[in-house]
N, CA, C and O atoms as a MOPAC input file, in Angstrom:
PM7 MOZYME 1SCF
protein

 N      0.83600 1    -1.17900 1     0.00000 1
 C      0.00000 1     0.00000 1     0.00000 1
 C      0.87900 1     1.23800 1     0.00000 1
 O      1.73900 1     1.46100 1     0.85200 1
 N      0.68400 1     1.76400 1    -0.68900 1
 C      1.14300 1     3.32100 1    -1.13300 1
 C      0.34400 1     4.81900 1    -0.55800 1
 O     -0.66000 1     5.39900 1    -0.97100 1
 N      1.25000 1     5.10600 1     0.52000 1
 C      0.50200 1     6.80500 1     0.49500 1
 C      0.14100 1     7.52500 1    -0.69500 1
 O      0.37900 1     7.05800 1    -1.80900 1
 N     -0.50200 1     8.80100 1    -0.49600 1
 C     -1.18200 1     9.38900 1    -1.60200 1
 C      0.03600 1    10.46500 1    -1.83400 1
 O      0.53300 1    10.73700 1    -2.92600 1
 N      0.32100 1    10.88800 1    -0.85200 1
 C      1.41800 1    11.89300 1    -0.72000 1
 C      2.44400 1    11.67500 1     0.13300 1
 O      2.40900 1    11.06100 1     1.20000 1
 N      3.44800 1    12.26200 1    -0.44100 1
 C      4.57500 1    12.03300 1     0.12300 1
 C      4.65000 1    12.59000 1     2.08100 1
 O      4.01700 1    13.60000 1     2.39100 1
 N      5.25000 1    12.01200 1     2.90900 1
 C      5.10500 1    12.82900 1     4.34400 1
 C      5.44000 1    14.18700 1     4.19400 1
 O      4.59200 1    14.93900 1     4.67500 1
 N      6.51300 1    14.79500 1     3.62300 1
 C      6.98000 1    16.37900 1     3.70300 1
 C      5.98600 1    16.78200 1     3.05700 1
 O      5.53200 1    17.84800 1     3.47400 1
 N      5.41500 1    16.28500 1     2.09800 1
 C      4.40800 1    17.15700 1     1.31700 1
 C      2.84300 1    18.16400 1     1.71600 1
 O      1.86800 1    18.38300 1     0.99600 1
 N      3.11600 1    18.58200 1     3.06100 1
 C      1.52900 1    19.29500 1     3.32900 1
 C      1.26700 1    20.66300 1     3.30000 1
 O      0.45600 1    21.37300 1     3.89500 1
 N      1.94300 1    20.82400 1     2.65800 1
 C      1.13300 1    22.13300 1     1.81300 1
 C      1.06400 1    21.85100 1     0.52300 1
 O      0.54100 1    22.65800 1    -0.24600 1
 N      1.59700 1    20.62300 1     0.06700 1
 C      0.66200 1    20.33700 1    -1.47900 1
 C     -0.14800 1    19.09100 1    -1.21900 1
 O     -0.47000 1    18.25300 1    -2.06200 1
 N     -0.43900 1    19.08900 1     0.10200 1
 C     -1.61900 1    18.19800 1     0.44200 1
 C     -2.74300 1    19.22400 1     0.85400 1
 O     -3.91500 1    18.94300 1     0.60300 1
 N     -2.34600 1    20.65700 1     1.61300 1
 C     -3.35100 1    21.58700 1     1.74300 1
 C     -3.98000 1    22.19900 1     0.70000 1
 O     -5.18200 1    22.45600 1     0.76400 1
 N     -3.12400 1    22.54100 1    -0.52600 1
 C     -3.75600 1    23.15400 1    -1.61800 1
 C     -4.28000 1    22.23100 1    -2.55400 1
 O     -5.02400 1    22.65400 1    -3.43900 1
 N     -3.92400 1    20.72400 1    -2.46700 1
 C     -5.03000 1    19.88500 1    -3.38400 1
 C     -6.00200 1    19.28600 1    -2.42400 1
 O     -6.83400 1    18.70900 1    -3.12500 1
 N     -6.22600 1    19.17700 1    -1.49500 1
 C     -7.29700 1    18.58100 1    -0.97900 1
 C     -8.14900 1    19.71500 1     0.50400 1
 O     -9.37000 1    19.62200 1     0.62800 1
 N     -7.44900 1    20.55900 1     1.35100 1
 C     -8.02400 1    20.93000 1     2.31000 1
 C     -8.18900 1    22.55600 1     2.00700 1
 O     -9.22300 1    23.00500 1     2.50000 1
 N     -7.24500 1    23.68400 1     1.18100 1
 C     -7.97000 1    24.74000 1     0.64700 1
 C     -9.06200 1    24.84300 1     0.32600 1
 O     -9.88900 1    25.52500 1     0.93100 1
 N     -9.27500 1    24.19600 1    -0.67500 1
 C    -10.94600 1    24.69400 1    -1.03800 1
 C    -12.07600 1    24.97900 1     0.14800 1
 O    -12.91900 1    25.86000 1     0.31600 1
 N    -11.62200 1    23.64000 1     0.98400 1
 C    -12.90100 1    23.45100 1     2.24800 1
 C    -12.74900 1    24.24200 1     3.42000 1
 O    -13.63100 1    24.26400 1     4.27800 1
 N    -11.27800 1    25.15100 1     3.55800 1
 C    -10.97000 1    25.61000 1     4.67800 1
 C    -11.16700 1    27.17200 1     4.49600 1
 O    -11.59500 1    28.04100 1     5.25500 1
 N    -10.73200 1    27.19100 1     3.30600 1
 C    -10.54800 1    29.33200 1     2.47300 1
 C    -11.55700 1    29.54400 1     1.82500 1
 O    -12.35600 1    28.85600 1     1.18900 1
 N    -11.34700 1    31.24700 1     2.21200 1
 C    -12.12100 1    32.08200 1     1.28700 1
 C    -11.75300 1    31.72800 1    -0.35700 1
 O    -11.29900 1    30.67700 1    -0.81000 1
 N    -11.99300 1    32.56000 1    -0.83100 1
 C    -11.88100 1    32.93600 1    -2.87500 1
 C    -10.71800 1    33.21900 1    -2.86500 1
 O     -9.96300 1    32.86800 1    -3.77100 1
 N    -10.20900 1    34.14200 1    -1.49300 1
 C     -9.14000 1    35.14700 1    -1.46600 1
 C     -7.81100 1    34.14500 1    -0.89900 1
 O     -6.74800 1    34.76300 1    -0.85200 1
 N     -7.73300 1    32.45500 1    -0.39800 1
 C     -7.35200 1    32.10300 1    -0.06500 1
 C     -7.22800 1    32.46300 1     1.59400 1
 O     -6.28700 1    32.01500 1     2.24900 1
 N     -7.93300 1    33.03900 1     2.00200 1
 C     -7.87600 1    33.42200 1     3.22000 1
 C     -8.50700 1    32.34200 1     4.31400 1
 O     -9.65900 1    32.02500 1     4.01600 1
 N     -7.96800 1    31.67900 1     5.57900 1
 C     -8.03900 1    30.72100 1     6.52000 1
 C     -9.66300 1    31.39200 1     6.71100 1
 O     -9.94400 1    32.58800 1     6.79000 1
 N    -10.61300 1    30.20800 1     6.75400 1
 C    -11.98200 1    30.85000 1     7.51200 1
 C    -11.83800 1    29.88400 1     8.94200 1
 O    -11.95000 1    28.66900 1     8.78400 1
 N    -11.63900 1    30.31400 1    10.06700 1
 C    -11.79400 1    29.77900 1    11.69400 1
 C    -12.55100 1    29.01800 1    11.64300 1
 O    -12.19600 1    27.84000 1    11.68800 1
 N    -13.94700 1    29.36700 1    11.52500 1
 C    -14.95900 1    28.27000 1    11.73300 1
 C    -14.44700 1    27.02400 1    11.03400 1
 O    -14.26100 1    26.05200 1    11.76600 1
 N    -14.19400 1    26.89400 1     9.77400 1
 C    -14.03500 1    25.65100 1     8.82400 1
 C    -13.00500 1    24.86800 1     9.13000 1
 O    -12.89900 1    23.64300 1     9.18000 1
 N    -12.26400 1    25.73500 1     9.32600 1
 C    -10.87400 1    24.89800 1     9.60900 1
 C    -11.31700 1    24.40600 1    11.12700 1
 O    -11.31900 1    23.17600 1    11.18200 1
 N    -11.74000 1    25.11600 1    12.52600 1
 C    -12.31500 1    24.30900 1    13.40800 1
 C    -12.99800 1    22.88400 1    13.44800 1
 O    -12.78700 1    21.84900 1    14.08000 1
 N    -13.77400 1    23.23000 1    12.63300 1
 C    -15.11700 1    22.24700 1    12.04000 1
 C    -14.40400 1    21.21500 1    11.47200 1
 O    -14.81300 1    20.14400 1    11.91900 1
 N    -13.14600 1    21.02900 1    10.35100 1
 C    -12.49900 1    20.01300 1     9.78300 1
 C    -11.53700 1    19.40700 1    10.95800 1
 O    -11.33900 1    18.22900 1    11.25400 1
 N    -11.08800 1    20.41500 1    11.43900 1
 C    -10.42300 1    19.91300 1    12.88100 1
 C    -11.09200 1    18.61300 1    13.69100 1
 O    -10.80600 1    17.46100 1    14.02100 1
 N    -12.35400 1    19.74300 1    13.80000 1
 C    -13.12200 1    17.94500 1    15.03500 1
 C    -13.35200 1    17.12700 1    14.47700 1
 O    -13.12700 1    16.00000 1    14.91800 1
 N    -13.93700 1    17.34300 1    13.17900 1
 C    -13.54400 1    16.11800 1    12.26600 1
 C    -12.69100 1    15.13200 1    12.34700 1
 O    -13.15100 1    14.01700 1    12.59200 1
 N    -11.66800 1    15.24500 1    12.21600 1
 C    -10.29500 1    14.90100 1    11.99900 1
 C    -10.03500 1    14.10800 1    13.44700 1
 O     -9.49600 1    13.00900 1    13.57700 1
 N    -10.59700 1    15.01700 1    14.55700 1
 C     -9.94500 1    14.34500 1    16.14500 1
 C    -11.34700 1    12.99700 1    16.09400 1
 O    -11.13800 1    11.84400 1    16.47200 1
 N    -12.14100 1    13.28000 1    15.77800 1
 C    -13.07900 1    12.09500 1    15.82800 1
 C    -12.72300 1    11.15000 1    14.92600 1
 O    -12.76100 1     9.93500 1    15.11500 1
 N    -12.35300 1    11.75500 1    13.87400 1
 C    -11.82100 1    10.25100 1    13.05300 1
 C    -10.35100 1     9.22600 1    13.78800 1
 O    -10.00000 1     8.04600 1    13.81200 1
 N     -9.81000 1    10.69400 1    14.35900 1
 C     -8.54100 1     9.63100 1    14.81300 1
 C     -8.86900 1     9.19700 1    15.89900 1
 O     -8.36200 1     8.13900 1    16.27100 1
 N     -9.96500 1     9.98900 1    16.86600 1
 C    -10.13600 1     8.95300 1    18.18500 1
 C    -11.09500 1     7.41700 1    17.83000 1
 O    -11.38200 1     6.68800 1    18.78000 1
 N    -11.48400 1     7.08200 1    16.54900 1
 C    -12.26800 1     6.23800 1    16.33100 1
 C    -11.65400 1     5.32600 1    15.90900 1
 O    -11.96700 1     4.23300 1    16.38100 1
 N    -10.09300 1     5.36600 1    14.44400 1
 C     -9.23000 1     4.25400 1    14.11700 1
 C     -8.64800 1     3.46500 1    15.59000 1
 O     -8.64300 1     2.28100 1    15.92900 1
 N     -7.99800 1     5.19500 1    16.51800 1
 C     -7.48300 1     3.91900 1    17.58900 1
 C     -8.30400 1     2.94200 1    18.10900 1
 O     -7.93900 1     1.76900 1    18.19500 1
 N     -9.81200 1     3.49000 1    18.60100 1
 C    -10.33600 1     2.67600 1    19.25100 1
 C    -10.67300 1     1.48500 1    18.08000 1
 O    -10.76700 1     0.32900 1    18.49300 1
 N    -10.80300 1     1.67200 1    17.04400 1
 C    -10.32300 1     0.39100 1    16.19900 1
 C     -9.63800 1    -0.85500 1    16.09500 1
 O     -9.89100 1    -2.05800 1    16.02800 1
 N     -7.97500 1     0.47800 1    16.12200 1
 C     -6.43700 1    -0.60400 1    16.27300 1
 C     -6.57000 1    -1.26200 1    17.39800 1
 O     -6.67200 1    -2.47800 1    17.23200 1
 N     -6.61300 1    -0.83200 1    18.68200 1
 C     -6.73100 1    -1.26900 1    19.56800 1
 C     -7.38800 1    -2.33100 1    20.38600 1
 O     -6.80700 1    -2.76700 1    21.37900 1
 N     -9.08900 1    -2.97200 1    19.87100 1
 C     -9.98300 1    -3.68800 1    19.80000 1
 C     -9.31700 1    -4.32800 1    18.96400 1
 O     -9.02800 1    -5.32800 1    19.62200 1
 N     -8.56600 1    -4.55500 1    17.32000 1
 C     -8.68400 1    -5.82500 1    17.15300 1
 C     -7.00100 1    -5.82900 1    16.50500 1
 O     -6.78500 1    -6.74200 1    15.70700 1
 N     -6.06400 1    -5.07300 1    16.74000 1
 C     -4.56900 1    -5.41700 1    16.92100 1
 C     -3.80600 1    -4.97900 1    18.16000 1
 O     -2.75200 1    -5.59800 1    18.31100 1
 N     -4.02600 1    -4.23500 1    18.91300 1
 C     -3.79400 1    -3.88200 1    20.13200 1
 C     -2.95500 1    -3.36200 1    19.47800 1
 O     -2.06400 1    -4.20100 1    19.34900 1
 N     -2.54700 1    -1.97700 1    18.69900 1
 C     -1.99800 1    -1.09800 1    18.42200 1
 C     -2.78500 1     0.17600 1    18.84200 1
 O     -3.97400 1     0.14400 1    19.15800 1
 N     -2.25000 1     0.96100 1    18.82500 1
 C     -2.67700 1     2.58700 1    19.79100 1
 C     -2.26700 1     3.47400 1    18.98000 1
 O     -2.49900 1     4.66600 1    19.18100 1
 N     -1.67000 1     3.08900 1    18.05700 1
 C     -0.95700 1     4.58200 1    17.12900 1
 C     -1.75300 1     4.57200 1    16.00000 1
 O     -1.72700 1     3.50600 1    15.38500 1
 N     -2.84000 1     5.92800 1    15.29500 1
 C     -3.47800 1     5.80800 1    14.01100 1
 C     -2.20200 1     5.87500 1    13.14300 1
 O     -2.16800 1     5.01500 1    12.26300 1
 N     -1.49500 1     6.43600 1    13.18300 1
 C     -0.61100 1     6.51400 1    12.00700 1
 C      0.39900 1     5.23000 1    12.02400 1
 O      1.56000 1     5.48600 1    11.70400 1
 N      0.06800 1     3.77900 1    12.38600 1
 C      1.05800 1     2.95200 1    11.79700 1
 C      0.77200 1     2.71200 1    10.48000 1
 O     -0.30800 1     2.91900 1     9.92600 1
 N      1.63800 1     2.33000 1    10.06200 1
 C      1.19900 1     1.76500 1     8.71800 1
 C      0.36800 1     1.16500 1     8.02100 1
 O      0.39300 1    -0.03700 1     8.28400 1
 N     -0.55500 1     1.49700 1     7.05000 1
 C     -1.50900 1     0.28600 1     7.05500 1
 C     -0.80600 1    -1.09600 1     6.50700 1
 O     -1.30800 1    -2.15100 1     6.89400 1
 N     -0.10900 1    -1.12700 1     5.96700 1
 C      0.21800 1    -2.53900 1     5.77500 1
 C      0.63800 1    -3.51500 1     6.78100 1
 O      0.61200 1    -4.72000 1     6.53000 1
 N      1.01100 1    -3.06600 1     7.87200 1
 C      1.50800 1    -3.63400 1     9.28800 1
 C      0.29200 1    -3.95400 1     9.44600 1
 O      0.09200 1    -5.16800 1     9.49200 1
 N     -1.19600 1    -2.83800 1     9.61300 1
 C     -2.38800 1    -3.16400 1    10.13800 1
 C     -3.10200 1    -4.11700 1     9.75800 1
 O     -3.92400 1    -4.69800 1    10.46600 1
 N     -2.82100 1    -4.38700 1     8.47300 1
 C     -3.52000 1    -5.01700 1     7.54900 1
 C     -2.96900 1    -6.63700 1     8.04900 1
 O     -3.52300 1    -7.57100 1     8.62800 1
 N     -1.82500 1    -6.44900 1     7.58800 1
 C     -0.80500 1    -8.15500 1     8.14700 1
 C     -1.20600 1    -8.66600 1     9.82100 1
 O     -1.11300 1    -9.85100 1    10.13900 1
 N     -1.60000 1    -7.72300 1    10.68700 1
 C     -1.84100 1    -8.00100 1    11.88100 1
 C     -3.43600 1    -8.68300 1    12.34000 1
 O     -3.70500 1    -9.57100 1    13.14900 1
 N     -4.49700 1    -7.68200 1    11.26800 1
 C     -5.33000 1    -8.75600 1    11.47300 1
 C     -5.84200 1    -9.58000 1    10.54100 1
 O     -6.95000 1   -10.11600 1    10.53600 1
 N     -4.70500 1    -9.67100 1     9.50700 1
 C     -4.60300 1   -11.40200 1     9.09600 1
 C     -4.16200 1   -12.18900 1     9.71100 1
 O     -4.50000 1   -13.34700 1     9.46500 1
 N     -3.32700 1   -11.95900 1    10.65400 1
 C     -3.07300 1   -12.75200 1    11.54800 1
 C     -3.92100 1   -13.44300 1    12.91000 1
 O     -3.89100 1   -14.39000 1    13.69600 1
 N     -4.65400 1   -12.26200 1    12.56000 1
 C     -5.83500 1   -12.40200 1    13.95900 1
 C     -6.80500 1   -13.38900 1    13.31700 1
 O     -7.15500 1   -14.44400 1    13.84700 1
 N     -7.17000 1   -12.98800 1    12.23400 1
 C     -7.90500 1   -13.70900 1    11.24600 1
 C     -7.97600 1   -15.40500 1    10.99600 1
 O     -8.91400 1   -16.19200 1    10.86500 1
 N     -6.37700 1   -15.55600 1    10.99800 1
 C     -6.00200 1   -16.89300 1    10.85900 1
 C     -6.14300 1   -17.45500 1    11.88500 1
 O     -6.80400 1   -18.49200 1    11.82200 1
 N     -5.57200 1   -17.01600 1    13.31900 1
 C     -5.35100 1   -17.76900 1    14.21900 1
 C     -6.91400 1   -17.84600 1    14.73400 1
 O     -7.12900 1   -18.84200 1    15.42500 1
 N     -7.83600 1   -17.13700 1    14.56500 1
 C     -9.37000 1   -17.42500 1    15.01200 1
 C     -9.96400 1   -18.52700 1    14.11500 1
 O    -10.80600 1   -19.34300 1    14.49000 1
 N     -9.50300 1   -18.46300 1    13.07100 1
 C     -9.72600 1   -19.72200 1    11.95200 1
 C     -9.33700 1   -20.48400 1    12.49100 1
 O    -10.11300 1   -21.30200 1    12.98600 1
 N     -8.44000 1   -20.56500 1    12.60900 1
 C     -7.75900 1   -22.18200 1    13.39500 1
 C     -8.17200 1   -23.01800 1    14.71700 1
 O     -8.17900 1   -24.17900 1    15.12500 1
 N     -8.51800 1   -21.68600 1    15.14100 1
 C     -8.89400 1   -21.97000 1    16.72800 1
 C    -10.70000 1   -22.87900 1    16.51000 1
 O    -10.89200 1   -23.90800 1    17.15700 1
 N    -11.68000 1   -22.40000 1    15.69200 1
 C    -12.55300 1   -22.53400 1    15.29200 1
 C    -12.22700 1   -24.02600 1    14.51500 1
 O    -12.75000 1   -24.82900 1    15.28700 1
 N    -11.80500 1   -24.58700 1    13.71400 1
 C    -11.24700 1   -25.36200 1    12.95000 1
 C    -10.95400 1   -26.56100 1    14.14400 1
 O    -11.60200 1   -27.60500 1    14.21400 1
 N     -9.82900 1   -26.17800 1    15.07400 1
 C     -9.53900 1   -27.46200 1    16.34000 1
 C    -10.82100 1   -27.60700 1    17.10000 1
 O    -11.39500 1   -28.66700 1    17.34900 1
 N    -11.20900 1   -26.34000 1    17.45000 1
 C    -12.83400 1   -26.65800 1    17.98500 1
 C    -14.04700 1   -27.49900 1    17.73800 1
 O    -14.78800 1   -28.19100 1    18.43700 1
 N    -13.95600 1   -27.14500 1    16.36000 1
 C    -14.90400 1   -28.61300 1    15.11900 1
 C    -14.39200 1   -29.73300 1    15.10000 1
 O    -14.97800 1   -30.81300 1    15.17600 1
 N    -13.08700 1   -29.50000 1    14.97900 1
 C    -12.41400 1   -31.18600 1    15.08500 1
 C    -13.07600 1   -32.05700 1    16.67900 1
 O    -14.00900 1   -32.83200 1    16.89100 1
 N    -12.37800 1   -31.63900 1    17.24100 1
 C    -12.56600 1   -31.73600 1    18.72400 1
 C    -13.93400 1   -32.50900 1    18.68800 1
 O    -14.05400 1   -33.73300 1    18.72700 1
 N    -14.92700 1   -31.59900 1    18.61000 1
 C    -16.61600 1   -31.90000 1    18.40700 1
 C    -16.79200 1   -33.20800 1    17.68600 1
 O    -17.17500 1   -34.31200 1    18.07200 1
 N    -16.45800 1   -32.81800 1    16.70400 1
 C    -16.62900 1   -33.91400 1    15.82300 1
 C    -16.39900 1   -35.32900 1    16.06000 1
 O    -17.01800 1   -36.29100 1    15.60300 1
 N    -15.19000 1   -35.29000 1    17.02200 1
 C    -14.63100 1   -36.71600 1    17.56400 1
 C    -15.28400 1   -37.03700 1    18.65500 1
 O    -15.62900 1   -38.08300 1    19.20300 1
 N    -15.39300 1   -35.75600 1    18.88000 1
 C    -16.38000 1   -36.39200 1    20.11100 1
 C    -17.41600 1   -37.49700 1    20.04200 1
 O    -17.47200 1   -38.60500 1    20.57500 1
 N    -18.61100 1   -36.52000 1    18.81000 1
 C    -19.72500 1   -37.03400 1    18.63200 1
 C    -19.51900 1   -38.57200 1    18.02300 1
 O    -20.30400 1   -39.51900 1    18.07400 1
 N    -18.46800 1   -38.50900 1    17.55400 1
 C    -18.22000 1   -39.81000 1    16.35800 1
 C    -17.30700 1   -41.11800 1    17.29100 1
 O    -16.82800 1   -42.14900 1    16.81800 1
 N    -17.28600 1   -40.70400 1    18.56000 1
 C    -16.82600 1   -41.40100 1    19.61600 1
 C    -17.64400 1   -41.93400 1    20.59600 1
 O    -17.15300 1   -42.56200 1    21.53500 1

């Protein structure tokens, strides 16, 4: 997985994606908007952690997603498996 932009790049991440929604015509900062995208922004990141955290026990929004991604494939698998010995298990039971 590939960022969209480079990390140094935020002011050509402000003028292609968050100018329009934040400035006047005149390019001028409007308070309210930029506030308003702000809480935005803190609600989105207080919501990934509580994300990472529930199902990789990571705490940082900004790890990588590909780490995130590999972690709950891993979670993924090992609940598969666990589910999988569980059926077995059963199964011998009943067939015992």
């Amino acid at each position: 997985m590939q960022n969209k932009y480079a990390e140094s790049d935020y002011m050509g991440v402000f003028e292609k994606e968050w100018k329009r929604l934040v400035c006047d015509e005149g390019g001028n900062l409007i308070l309210d908007k930029v506030a308003r995208e702000l809480h935005d922004y803190s609600l989105l990141m207080e919501n990934c952690t509580n994300v990472l955290q529930e199902y990789t026990f990571l705490s940082k929004p900004f790890t990588r997603a590909d780490y995130v991604v590999e972690k709950i494939d891993e979670i993924i698998e090992r609940r598969v498996q666990e589910r999988l010995e569980e059926e077995i298990r059963r199964l011998r039971e009943e067939a015992a």
